[in-house]
ZAMARGU-4260 file (C-alpha; in steps of 0.2 Angstrom, whole numbers, plus 5000, padded with zeros to 4 digits):
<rodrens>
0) 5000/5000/5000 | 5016/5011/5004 | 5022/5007/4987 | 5006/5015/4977 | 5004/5029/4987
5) 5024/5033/4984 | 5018/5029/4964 | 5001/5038/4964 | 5012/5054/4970 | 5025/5053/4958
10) 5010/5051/4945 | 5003/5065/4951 | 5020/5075/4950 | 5023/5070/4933 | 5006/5075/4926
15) 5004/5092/4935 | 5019/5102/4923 | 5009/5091/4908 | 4992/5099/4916 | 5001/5116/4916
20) 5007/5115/4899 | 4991/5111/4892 | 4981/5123/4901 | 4995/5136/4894 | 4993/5131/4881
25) 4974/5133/4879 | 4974/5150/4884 | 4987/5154/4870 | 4974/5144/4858 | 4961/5157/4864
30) 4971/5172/4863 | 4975/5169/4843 | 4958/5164/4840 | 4954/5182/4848 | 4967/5192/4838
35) 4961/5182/4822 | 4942/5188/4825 | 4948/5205/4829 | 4955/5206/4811 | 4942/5197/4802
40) 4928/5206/4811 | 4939/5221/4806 | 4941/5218/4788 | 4922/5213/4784 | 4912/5218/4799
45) 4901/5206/4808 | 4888/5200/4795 | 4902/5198/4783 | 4915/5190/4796 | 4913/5170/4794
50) 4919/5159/4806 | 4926/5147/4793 | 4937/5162/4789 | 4942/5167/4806 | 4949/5150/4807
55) 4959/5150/4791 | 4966/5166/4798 | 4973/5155/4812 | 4977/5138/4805 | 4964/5130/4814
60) 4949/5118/4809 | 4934/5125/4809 | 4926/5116/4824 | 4940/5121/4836 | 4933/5136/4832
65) 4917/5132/4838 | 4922/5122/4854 | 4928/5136/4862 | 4915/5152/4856 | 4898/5143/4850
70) 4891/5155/4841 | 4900/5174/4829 | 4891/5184/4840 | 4898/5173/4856 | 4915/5176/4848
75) 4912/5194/4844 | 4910/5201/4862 | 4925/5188/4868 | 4935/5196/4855 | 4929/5215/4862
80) 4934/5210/4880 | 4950/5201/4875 | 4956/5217/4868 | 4947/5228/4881 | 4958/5217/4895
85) 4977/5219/4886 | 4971/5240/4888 | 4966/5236/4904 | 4982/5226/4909 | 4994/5242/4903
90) 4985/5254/4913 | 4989/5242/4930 | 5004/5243/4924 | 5009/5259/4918 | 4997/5270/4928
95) 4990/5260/4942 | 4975/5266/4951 | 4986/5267/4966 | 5000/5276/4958 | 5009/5292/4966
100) 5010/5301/4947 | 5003/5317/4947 | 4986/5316/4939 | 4988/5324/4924 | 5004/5315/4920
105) 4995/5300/4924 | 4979/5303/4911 | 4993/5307/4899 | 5002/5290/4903 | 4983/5281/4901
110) 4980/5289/4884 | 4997/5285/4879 | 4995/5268/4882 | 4980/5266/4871 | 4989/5273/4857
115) 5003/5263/4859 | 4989/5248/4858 | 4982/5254/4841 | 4998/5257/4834 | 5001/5240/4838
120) 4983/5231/4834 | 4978/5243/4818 | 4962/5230/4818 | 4958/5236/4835 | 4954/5253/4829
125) 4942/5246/4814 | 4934/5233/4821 | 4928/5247/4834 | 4924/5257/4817 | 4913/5244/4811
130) 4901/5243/4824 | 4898/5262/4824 | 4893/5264/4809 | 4877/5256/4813 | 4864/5256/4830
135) 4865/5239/4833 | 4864/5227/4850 | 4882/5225/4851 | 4886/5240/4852 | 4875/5244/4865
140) 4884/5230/4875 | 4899/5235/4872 | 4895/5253/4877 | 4889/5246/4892 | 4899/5231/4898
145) 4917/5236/4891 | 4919/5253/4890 | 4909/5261/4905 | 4922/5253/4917 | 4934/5262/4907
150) 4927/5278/4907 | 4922/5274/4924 | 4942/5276/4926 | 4947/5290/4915 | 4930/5301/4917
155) 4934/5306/4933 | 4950/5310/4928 | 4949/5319/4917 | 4936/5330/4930 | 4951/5329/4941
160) 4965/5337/4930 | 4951/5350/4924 | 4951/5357/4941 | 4970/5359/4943 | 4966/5372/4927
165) 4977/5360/4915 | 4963/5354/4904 | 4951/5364/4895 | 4934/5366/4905 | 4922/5355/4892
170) 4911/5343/4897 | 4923/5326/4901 | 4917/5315/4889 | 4921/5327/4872 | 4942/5326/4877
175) 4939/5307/4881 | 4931/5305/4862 | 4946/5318/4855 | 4959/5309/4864 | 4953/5291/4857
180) 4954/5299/4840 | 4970/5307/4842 | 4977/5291/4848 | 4968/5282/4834 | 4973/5291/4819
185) 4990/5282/4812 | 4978/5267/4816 | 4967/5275/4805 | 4976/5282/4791 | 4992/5274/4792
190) 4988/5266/4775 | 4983/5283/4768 | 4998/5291/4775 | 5011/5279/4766 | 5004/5285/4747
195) 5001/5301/4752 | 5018/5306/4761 | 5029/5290/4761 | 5024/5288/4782 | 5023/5273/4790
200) 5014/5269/4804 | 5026/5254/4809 | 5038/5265/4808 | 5047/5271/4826 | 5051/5287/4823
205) 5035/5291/4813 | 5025/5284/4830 | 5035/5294/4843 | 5036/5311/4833 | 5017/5309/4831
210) 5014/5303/4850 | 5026/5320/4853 | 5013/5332/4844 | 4998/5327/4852 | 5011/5327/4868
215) 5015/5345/4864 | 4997/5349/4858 | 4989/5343/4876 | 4998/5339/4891 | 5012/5348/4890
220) 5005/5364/4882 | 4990/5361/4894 | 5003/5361/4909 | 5008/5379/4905 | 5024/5373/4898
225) 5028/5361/4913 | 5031/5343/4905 | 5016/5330/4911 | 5029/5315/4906 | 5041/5319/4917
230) 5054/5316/4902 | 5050/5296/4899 | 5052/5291/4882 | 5035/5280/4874 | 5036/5265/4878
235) 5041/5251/4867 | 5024/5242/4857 | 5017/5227/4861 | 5023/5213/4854 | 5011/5204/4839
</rodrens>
C-alpha cells in the first residue's frame, strides 16, 4: 500500500507540469483565436466576418473554432473584451490606480497607452469602426459592459485634472472621444499616410514624433509649459 501511494504521488507530480502545459497552452489557443476575429471582424464587419474564415486566419479547423466560442456573436463580444483586457492590463501597469503620478501625467500615461495599443493592433481601431457605423445590439453591450468601466476610470480623471486648470473646461466625455481619435489616427490612416507622404505607421520614429505632437498639443501645452511625462520616452509596442 506504501508502494502505490509513493507511485500515485509521483503520477501525480509527473502530470501536474503536463496539466500546466496544456492549460497554457489553451489559453494561447484562445488568445489567437481572439486576435484572428479582431482582424476578420475588422476587415468585413460582423455579417460579413465567417467563422470558417476566422479559422483559416489561424490555421485551425473549423470546429475548434466552435468548441471554444459557440456562436460569431459569442466570439464577437469575447473578442471585444480580449482586447478591452490587454488595455486594461497596461493601465495596471503603467498608471496604476494606486499610483503616486501626478494626475495629469497619469491621464497622459493612460491615453498613451491606448495609442501605443492601436499602433500595435491597427484591427483594433476598425473593428471598433465597424460597429459604429450602425445602431446595433452589440454596440450597445459594448458601450455598456466594456467601455463604461473604462470611462468609469478615465471620466473622473479627466474632471480631476480639469480642476487643477490644466485641461480645457468642456464637458469630460468630448476630450475622452478627442483623445481616442487622436490616439487612433496612424491606426486610421496609416495606409493613407504611406501613398500620400511615404509615412509609415510601423515606423518608430513616425510613431514617437506623432505621439510628441499630440504630447505638445495637450499635456504639455496644457501644463503651462511644465512637461506631464516627466521626460520618459514612449514605451516600446506590444509585441504581435
Amino acid at each position: 500500500m506504501i508502494i502505490e501511494g509513493q507511485m500515485a504521488k509521483k503520477t501525480v507530480r509527473r502530470e501536474r507540469p503536463r496539466e500546466r502545459a496544456e492549460q497554457q497552452r489553451s489559453v494561447e489557443t484562445r488568445a489567437s483565436i481572439l486576435d484572428a476575429a479582431i482582424a476578420e471582424f475588422a476587415a468585413r464587419g460582423f455579417e460579413g466576418a465567417s467563422i470558417r474564415a476566422i479559422a483559416d486566419r489561424v490555421g485551425l479547423q473549423h470546429p475548434l473554432i466552435t468548441y471554444h466560442y459557440r456562436s460569431k456573436d459569442i466570439l464577437w463580444r469575447a473578442a471585444a473584451e480580449h482586447a478591452f483586457a490587454q488595455i486594461r492590463e497596461g493601465w495596471d501597469s503603467s498608471a496604476p490606480e494606486n499610483s503616486d503620478l501626478p494626475p495629469l501625467a497619469r491621464l497622459r500615461e493612460e491615453y498613451a497607452t491606448l495609442f501605443r495599443y492601436t499602433v500595435a493592433f491597427p484591427e483594433f481601431h476598425r473593428f471598433m469602426r465597424q460597429e459604429s457605423l450602425s445602431n446595433n445590439p452589440r454596440l450597445k453591450w459594448v458601450a455598456e459592459t466594456v467601455l463604461a468601466p473604462l470611462l468609469g476610470r478615465l471620466i473622473p480623471q479627466i474632471v480631476a485634472v480639469q480642476k487643477q486648470g490644466l485641461l480645457p473646461a468642456v464637458d469630460p466625455i468630448l476630450f475622452h472621444y478627442m483623445m481616442v481619435s487622436l490616439t487612433a489616427t496612424l491606426a486610421g490612416f496609416g495606409p493613407e499616410m504611406q501613398v500620400t507622404g511615404g509615412l509609415s505607421a510601423r515606423d518608430i520614429k513616425v510613431v514617437e514624433a506623432y505621439w510628441r505632437l499630440v504630447d505638445e498639443m495637450v499635456f504639455e501645452t496644457q501644463a503651462c509649459g511644465k512637461s506631464a511625462r516627466g521626460g520618459e520616452a514612449l514605451k516600446p509596442l506590444p509585441k504581435r
